[in-house]
C-alpha positions as CSV (number, residue, x, y, z in Angstrom):
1,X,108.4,97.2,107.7
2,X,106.7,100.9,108.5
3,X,105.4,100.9,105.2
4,X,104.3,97.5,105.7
5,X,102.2,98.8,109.1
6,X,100.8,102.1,107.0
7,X,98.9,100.2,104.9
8,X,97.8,97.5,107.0
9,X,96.5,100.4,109.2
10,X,94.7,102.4,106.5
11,X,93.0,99.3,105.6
12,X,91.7,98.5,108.8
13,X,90.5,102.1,109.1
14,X,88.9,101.7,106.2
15,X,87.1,98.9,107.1
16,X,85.4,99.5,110.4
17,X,85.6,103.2,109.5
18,X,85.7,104.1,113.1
19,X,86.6,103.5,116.9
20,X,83.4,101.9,119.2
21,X,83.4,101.7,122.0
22,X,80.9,101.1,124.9
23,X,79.6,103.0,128.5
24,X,77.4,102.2,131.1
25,X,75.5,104.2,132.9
26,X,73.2,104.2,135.6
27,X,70.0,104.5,135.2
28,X,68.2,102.9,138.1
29,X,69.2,102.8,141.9
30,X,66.7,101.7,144.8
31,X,68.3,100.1,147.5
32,X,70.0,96.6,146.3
33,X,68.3,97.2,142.7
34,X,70.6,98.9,140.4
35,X,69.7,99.3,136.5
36,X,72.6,100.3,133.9
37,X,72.0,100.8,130.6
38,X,74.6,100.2,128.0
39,X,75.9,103.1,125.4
40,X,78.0,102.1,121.9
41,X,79.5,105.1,121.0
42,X,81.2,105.7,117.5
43,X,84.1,107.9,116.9
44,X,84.4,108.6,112.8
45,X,87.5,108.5,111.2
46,X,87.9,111.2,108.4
47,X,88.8,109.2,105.0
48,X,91.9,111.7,104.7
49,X,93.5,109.5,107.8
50,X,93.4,106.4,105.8
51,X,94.2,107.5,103.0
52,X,97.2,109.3,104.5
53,X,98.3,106.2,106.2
54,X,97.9,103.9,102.7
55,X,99.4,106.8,100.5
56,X,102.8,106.8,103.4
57,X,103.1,103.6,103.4
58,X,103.1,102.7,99.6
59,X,105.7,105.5,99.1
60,X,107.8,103.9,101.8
61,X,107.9,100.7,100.0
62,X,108.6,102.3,96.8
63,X,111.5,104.7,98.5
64,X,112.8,101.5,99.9
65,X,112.8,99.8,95.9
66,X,114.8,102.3,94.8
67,X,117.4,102.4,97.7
68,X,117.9,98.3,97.2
């Protein structure tokens, strides 16, 4: 099952290649008039994570082959 999870995982890194995510801020405040502004930020995910996470789980399943 943890092998399973490994490579569902590395795929999905490897497919939005990242974690977004979003802030406001304030940008504008007079009185009862308040402007934000949204911010999408991006945190990269180095490929050695996914592959890490595909190459683990592979040799889980393959560990758990041999032990059946």
């Amino acid at each position: 099952m943890v092998g399973i999870v490994l490579i569902l995982l590395g795929v999905i890194a490897r497919a939005y290649q990242g974690i977004t995510y979003t802030t406001h801020k304030k940008v504008l405040d007079i009185g009862l008039i308040q402007g934000t502004k949204e911010e999408h930020q991006t945190i990269p995910l180095p490929p050695v994570i996914e592959g890490m996470a595909l190459i683990g789980g592979v040799a889980l399943l393959i560990a758990r082959g041999k032990d059946a």
